[in-house]
N, C-alpha and C positions, 0 to 999 in steps of 0.2 A: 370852248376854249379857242382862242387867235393867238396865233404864235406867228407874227411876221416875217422876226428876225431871233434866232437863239443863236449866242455864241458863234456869229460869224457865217451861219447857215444863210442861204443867198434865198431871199423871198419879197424880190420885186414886184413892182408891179405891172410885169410882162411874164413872170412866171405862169405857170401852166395852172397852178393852184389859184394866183390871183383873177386869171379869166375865167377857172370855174365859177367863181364867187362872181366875177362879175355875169358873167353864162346865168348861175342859179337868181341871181336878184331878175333879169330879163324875165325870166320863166315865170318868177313869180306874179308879175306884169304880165303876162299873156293868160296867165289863168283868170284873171278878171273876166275874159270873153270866154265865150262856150263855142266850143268844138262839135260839131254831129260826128259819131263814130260807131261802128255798130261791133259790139262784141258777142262770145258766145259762152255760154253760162251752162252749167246743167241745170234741166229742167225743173227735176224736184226743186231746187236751189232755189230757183228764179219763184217758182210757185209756195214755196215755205216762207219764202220774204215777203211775197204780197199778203200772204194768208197772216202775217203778223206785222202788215200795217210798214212795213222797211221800205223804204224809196232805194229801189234798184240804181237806180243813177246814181245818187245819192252815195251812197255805201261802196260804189266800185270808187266812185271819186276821192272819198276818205281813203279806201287801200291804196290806190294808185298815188294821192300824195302820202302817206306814209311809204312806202319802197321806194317814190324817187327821193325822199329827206333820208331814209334810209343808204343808196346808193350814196348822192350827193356825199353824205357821212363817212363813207367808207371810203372813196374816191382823195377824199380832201386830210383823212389819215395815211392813206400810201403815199401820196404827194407830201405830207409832208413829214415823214419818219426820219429822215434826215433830222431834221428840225428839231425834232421832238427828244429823237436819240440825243444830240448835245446836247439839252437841256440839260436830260436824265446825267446825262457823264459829268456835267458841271456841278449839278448837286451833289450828284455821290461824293463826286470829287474836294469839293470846296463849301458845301454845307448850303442850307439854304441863303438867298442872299437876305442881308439886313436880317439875319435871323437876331443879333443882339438887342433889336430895339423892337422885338415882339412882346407881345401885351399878354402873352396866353402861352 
């Protein structure tokens, strides 16, 4: 969900929310290239994975982009609660909009 603008809430695009977004698309561009980095793993761990065939690299880099989509997530709901709060009071308040010309 992108919520710009609700109800007057200020979400330009110099907002702190609009350069994560622009920050997360960059990032997503640099992961095209591979980084050398050396982590540390428990051993059984690291030895259970090979022993069933898992690509160690592989598998950290799936986690590691799930927690940063995760952070990213959580980052871009605080930033924008404000936002989100008017919505929610506008509805409560005043119903959904063009609720009259819904099909369902």
């Amino acid at each position: 969900m992108r919520i710009y603008s609700a109800h007057g809430a200020d979400m330009n695009k110099n907002s702190k929310s609009a350069r994560n977004i622009k920050s997360a698309r960059n990032s997503k561009l640099a992961r095209n290239s591979k980084k050398a980095t050396n982590i540390t793993l428990p051993g059984g761990l690291v030895d259970d994975a090979k022993s069933l065939g898992i690509n160690v690299s592989q598998a950290c880099e799936i986690g590691l982009n799930q927690a940063v989509k995760s952070a990213l997530e959580q980052r871009w709901l605080e930033d924008n609660k404000k936002a989100i709060e008017a919505s929610n009071q506008y509805v409560r308040e005043n119903g959904v909009p063009f609720a009259k010309y819904r099909q369902f």
